[in-house]
Gaussian input, Z-matrix of N, CA and C with variables (Angstrom, degrees):
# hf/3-21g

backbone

0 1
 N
 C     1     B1
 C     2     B2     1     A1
 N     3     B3     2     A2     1     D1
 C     4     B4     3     A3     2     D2
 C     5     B5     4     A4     3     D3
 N     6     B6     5     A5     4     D4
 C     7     B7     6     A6     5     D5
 C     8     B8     7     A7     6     D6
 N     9     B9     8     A8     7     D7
 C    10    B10     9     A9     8     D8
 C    11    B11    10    A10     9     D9
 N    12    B12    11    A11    10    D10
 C    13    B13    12    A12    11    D11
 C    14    B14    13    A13    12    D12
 N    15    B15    14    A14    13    D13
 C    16    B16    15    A15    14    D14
 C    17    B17    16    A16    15    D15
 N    18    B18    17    A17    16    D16
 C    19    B19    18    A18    17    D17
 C    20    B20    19    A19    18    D18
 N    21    B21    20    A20    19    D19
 C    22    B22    21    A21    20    D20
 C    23    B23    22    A22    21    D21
 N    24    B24    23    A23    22    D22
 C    25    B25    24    A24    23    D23
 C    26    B26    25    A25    24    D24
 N    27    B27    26    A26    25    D25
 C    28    B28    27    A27    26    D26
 C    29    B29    28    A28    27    D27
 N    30    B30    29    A29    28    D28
 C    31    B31    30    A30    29    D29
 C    32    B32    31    A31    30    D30
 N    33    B33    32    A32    31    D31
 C    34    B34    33    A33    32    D32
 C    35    B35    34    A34    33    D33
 N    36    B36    35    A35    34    D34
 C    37    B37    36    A36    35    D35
 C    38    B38    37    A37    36    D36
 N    39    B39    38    A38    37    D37
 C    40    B40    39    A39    38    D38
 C    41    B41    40    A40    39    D39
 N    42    B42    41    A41    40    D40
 C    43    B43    42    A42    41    D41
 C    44    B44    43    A43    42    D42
 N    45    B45    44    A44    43    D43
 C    46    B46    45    A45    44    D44
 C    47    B47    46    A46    45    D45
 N    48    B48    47    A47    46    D46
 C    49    B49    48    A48    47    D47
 C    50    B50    49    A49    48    D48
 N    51    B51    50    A50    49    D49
 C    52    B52    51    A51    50    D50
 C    53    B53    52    A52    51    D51
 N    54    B54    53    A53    52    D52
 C    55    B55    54    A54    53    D53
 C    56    B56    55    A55    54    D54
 N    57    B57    56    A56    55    D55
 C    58    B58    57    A57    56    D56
 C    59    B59    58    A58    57    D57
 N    60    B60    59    A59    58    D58
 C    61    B61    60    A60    59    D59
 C    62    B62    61    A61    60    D60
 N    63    B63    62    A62    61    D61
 C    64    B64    63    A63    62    D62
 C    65    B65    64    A64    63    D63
 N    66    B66    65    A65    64    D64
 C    67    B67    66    A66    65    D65
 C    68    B68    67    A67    66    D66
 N    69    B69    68    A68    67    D67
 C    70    B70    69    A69    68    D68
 C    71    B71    70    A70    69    D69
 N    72    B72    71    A71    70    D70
 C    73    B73    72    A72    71    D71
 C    74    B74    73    A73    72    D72
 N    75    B75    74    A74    73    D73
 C    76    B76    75    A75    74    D74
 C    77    B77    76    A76    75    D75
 N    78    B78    77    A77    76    D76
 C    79    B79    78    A78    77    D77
 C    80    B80    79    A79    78    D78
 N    81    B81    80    A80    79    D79
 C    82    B82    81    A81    80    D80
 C    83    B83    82    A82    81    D81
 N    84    B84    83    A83    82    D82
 C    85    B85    84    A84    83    D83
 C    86    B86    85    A85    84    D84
 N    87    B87    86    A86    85    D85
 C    88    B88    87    A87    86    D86
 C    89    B89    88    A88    87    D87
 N    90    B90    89    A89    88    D88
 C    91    B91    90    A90    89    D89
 C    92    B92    91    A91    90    D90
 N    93    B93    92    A92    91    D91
 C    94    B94    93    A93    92    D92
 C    95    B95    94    A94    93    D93
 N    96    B96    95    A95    94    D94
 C    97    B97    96    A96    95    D95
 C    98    B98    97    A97    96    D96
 N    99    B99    98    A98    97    D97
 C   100   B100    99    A99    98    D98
 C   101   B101   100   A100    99    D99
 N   102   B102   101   A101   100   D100
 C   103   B103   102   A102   101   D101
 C   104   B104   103   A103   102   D102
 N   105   B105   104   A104   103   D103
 C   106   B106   105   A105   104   D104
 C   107   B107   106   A106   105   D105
 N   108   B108   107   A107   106   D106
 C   109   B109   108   A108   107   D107
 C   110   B110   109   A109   108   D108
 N   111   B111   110   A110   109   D109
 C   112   B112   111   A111   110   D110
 C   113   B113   112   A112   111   D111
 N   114   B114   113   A113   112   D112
 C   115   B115   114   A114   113   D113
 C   116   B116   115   A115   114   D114
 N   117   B117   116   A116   115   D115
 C   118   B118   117   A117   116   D116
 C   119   B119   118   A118   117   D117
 N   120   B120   119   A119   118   D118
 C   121   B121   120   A120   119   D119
 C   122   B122   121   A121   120   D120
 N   123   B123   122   A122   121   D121
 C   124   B124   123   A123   122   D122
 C   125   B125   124   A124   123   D123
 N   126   B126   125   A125   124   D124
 C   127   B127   126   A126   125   D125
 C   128   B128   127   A127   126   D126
 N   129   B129   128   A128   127   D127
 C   130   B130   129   A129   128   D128
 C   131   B131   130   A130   129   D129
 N   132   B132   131   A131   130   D130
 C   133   B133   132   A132   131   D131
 C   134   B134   133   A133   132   D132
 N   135   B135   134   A134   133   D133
 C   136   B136   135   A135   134   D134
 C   137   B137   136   A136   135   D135
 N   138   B138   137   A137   136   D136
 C   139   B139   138   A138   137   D137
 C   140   B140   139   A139   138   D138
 N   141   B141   140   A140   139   D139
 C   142   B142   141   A141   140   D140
 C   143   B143   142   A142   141   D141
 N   144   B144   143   A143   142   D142
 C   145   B145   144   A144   143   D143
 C   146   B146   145   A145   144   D144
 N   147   B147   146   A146   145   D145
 C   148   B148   147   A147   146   D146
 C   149   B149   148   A148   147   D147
 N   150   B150   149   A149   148   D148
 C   151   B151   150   A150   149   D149
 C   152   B152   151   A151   150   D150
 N   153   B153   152   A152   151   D151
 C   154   B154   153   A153   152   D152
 C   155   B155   154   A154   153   D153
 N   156   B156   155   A155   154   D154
 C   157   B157   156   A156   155   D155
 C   158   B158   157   A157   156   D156
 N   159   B159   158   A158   157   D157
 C   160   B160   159   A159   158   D158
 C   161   B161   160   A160   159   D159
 N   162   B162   161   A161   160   D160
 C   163   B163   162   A162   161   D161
 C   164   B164   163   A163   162   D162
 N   165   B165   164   A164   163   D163
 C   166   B166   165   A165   164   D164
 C   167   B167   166   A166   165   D165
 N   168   B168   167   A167   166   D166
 C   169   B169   168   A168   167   D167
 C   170   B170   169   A169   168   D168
 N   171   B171   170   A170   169   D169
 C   172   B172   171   A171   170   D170
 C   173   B173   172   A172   171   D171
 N   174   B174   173   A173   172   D172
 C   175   B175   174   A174   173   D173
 C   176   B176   175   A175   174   D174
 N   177   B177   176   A176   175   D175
 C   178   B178   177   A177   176   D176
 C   179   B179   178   A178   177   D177
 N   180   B180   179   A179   178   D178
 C   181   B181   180   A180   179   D179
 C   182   B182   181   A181   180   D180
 N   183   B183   182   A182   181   D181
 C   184   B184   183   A183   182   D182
 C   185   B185   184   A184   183   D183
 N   186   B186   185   A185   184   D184
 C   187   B187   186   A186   185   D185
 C   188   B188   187   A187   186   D186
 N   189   B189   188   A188   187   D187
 C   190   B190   189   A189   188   D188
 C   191   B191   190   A190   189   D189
 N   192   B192   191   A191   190   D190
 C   193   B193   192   A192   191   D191
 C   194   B194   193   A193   192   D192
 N   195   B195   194   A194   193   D193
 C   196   B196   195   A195   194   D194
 C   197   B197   196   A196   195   D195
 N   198   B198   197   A197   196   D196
 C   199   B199   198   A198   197   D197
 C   200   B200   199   A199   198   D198
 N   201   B201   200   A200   199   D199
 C   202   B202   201   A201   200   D200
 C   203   B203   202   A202   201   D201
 N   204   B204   203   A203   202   D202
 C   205   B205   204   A204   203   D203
 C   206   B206   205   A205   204   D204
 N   207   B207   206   A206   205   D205
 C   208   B208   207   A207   206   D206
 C   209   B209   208   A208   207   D207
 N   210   B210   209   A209   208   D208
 C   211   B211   210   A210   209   D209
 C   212   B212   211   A211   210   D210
 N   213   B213   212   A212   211   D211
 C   214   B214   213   A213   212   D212
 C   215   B215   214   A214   213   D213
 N   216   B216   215   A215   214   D214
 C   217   B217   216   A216   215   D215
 C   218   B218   217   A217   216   D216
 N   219   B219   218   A218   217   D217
 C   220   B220   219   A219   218   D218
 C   221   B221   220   A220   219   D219
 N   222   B222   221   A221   220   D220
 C   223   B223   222   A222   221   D221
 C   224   B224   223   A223   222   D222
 N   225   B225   224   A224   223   D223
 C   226   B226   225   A225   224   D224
 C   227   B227   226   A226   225   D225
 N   228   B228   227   A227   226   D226
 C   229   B229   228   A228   227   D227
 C   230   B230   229   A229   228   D228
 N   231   B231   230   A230   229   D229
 C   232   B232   231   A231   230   D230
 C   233   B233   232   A232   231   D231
 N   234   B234   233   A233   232   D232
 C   235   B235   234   A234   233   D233
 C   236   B236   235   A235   234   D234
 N   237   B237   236   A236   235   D235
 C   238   B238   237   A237   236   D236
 C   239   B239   238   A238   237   D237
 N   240   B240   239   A239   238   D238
 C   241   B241   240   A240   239   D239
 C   242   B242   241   A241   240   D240
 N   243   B243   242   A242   241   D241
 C   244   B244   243   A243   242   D242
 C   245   B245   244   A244   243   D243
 N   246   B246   245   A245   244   D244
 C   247   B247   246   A246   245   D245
 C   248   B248   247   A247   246   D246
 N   249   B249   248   A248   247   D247
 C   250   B250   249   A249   248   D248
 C   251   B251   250   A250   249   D249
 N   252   B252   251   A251   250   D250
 C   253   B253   252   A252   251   D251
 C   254   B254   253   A253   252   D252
 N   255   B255   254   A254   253   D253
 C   256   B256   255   A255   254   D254
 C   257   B257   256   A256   255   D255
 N   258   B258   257   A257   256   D256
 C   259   B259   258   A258   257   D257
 C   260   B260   259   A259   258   D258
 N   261   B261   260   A260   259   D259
 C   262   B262   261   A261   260   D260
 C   263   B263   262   A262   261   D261
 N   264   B264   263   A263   262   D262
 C   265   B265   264   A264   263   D263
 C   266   B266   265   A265   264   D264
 N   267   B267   266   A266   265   D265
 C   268   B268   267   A267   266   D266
 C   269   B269   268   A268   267   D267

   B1=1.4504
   B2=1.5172
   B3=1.4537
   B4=1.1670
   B5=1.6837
   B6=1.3462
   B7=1.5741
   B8=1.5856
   B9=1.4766
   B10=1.3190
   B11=1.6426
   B12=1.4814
   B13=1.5351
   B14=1.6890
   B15=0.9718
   B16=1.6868
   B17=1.5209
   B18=1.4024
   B19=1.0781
   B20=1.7196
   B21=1.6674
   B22=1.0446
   B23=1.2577
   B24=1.1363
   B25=1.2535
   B26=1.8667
   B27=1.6250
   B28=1.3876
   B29=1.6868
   B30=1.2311
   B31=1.2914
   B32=1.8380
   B33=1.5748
   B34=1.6507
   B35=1.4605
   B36=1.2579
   B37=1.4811
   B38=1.5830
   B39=1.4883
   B40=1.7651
   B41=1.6250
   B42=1.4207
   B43=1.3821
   B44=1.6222
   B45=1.1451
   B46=1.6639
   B47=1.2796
   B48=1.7258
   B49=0.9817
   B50=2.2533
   B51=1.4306
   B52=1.7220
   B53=1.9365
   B54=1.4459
   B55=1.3891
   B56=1.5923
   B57=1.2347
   B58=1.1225
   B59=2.2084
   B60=1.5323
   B61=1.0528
   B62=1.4756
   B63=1.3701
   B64=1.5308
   B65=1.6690
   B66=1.2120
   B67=1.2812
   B68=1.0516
   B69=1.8240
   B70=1.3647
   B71=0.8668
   B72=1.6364
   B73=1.3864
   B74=1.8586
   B75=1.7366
   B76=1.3688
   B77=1.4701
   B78=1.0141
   B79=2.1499
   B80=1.2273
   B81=1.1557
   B82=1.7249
   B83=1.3328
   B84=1.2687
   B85=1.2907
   B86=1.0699
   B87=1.5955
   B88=1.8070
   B89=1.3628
   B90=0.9107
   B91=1.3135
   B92=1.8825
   B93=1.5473
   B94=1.5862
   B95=1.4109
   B96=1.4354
   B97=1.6200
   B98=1.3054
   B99=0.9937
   B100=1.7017
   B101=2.0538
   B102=0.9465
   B103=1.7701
   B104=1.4426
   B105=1.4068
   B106=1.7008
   B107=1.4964
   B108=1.1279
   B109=1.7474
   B110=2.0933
   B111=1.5198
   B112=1.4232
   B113=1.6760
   B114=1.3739
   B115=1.6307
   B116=1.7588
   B117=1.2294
   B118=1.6885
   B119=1.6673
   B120=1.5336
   B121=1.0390
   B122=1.8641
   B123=1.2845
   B124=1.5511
   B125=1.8323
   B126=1.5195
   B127=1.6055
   B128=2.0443
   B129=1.4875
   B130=1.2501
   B131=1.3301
   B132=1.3108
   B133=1.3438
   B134=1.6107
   B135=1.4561
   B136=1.5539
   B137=1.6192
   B138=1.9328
   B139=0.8445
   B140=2.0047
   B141=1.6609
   B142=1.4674
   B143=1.7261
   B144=0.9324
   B145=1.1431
   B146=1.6629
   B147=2.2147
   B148=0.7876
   B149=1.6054
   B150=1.4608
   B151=1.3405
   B152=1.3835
   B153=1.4841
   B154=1.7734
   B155=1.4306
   B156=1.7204
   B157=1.2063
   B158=1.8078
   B159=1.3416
   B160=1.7631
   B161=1.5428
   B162=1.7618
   B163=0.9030
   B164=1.9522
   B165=1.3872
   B166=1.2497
   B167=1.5605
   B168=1.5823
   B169=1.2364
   B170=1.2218
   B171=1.4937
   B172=1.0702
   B173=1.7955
   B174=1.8742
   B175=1.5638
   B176=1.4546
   B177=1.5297
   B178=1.4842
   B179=1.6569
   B180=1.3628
   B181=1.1001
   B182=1.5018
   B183=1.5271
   B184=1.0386
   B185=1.8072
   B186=1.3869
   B187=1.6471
   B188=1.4793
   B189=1.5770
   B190=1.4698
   B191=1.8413
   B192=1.9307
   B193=1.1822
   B194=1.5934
   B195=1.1463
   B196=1.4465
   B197=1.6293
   B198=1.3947
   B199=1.8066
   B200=1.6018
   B201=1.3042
   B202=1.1341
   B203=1.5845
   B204=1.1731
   B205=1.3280
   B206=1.3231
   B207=0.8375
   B208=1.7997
   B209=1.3120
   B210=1.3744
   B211=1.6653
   B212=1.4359
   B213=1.4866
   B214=2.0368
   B215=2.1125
   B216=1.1538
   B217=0.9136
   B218=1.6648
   B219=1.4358
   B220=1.3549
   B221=1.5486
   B222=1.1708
   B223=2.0588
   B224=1.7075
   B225=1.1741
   B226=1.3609
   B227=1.8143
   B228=1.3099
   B229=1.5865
   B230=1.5081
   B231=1.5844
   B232=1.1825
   B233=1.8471
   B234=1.7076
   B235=1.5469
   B236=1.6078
   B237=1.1903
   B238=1.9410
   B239=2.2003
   B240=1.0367
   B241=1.4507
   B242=1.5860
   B243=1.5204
   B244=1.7117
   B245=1.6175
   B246=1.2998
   B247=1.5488
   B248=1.2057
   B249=1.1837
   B250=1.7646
   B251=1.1648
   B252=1.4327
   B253=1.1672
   B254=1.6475
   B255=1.5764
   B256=1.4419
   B257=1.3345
   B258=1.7935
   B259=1.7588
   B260=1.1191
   B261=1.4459
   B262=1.5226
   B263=1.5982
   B264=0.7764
   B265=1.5694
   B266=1.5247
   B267=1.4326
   B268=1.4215
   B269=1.3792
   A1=109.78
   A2=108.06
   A3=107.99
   A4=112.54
   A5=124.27
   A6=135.19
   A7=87.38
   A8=113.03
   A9=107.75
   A10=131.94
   A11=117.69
   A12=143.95
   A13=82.93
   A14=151.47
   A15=121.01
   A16=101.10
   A17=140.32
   A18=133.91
   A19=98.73
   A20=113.01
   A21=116.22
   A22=149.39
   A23=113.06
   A24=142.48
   A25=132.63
   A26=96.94
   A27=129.52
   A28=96.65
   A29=119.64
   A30=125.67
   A31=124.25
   A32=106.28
   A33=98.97
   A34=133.74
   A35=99.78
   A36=85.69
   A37=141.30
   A38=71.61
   A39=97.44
   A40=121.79
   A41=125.73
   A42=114.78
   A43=88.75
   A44=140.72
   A45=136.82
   A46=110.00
   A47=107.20
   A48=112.35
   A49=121.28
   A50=91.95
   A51=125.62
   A52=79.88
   A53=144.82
   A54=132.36
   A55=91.07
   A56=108.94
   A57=121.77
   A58=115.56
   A59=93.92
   A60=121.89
   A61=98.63
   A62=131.80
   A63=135.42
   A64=95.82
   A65=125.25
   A66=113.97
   A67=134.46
   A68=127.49
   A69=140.54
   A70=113.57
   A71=110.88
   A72=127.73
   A73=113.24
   A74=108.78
   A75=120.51
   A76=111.77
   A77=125.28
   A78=116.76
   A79=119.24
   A80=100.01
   A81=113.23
   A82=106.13
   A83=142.19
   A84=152.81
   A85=110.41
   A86=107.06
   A87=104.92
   A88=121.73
   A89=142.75
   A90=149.03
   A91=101.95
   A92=99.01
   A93=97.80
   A94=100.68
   A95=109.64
   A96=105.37
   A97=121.09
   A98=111.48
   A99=117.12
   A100=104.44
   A101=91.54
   A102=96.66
   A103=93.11
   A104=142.80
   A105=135.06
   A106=115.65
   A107=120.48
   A108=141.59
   A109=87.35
   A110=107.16
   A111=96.11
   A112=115.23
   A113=122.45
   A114=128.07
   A115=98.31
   A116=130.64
   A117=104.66
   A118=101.47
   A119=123.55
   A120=125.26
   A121=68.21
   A122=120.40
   A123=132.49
   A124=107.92
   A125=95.53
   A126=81.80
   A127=103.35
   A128=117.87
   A129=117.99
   A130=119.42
   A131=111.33
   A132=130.09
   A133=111.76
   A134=113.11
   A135=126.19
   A136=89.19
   A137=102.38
   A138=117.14
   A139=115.70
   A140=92.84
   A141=111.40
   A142=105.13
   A143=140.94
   A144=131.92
   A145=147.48
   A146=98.23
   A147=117.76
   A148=117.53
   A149=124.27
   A150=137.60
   A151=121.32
   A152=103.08
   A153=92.37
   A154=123.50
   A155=96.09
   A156=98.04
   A157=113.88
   A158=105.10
   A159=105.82
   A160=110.53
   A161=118.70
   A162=109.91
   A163=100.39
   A164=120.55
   A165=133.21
   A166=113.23
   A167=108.36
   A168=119.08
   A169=123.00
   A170=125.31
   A171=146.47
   A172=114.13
   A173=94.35
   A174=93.48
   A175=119.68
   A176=102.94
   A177=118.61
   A178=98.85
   A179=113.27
   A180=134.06
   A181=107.45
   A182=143.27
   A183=137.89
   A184=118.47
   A185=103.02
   A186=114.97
   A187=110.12
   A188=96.45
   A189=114.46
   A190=112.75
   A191=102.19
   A192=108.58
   A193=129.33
   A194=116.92
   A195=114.29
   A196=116.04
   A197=103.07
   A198=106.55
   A199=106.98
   A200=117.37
   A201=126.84
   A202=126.09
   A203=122.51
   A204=154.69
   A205=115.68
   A206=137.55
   A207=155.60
   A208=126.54
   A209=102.35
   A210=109.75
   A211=106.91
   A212=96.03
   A213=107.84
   A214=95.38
   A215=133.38
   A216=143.88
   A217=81.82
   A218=131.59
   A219=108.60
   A220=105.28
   A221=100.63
   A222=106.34
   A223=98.63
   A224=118.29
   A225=112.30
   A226=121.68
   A227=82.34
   A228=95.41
   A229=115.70
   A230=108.74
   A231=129.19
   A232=129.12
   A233=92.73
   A234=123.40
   A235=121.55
   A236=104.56
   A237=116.51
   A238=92.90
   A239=101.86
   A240=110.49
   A241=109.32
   A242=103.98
   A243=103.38
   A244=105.55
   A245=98.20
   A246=103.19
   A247=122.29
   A248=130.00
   A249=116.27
   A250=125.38
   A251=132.73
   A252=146.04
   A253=114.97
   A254=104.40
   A255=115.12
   A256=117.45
   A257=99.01
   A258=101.99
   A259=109.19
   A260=120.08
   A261=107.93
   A262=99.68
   A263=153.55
   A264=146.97
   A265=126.80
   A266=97.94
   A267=93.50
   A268=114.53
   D1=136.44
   D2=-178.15
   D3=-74.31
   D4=-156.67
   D5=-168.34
   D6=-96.60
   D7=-43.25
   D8=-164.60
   D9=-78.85
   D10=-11.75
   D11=178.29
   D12=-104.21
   D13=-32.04
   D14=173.11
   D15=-86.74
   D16=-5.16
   D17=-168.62
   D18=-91.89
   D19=-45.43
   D20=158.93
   D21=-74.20
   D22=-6.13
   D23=155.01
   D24=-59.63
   D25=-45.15
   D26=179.80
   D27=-77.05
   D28=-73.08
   D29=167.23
   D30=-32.27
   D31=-54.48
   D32=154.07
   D33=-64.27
   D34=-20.34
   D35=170.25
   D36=-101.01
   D37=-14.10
   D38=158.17
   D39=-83.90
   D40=-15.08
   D41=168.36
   D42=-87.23
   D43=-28.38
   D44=-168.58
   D45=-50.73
   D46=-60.61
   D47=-170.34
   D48=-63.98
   D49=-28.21
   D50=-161.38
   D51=-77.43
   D52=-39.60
   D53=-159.11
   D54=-60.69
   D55=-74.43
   D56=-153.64
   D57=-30.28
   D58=-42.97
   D59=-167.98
   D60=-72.51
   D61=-24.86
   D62=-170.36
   D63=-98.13
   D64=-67.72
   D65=156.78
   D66=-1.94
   D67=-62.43
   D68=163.70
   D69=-39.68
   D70=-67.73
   D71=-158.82
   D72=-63.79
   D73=-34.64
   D74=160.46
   D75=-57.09
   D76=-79.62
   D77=154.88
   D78=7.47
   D79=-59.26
   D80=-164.41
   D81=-83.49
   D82=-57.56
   D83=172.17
   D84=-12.10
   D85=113.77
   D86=-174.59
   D87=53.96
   D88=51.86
   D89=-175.35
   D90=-134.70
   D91=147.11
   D92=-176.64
   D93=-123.58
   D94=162.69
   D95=169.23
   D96=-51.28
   D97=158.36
   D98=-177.81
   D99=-63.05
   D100=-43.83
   D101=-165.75
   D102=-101.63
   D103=-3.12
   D104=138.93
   D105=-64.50
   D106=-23.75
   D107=-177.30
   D108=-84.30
   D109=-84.89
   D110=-161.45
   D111=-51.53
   D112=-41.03
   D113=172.61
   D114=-58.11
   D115=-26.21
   D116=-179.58
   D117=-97.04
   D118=-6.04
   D119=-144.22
   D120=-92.96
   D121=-70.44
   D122=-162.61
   D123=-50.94
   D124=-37.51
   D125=-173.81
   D126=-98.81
   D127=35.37
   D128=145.67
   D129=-113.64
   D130=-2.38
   D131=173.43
   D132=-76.16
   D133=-34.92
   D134=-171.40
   D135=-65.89
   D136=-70.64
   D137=-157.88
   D138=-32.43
   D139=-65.89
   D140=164.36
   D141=-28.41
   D142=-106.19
   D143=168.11
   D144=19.59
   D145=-73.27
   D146=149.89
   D147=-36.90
   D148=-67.46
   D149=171.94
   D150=-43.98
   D151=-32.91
   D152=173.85
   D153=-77.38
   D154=-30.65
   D155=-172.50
   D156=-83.72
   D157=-27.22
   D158=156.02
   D159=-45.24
   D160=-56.70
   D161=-140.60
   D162=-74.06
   D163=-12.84
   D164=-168.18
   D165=-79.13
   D166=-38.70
   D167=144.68
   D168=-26.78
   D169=-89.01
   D170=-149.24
   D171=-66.90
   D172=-28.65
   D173=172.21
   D174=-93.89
   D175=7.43
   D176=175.39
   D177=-84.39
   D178=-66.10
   D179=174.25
   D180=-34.13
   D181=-63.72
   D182=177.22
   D183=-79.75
   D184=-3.63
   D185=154.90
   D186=-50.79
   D187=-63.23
   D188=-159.78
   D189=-59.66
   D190=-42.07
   D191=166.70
   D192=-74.99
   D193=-39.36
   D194=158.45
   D195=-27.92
   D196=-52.89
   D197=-163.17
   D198=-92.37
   D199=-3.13
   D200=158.95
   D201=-74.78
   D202=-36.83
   D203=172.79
   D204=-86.04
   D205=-18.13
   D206=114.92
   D207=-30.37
   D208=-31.94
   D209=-169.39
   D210=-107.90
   D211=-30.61
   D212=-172.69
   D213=-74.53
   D214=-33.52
   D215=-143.53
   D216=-101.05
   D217=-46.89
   D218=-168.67
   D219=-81.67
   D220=-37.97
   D221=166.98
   D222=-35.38
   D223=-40.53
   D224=-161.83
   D225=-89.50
   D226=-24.76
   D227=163.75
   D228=-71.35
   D229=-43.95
   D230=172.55
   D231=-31.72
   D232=-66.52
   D233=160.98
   D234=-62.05
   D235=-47.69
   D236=168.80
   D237=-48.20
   D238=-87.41
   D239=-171.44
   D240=-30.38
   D241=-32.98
   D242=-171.40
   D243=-78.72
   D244=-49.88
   D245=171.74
   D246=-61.76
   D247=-21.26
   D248=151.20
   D249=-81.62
   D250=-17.77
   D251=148.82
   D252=-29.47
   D253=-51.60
   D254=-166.25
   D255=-86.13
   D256=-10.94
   D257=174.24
   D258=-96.60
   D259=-9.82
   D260=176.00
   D261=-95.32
   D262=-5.31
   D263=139.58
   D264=-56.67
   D265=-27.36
   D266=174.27
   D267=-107.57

């Protein structure tokens, strides 16, 4: 055997053995525990939740103020008109 079939030889069996080992290591890459995955999976699930139900609030909440602010504003048109009313009488 020449220098050059053990050189190539050495080299195949050394990337042969080296796949397997890159493979794994590709597997693994970024990957989380199973029960680090379901505990972040459950507490964005809370979170989600939490948030809807804030967020249902809040458009209730600015329901309620909208039509409040609607009503204070015609009172105010209301009172404006009366109060000039009352200076031209007096």
């Amino acid at each position: 055997m020449d220098q050059t079939t053990i050189i190539v030889a050495a080299a195949s069996g050394l990337g042969a053995s080296l796949v397997p080992l890159f493979v794994s290591l590709r597997k693994l890459a970024g990957t989380v525990k199973h029960s680090e995955a379901e505990q972040l999976w459950a507490a964005s699930e809370t979170l989600r939740k939490e948030l809807e139900s804030r967020n249902r609030y809040l458009v209730e909440r600015l329901e309620k103020c909208e039509t409040k602010v609607d009503n204070l504003e015609e009172e105010v048109r209301d009172l404006t008109e009366e109060n000039y009313r009352l200076k031209r009488v007096s």
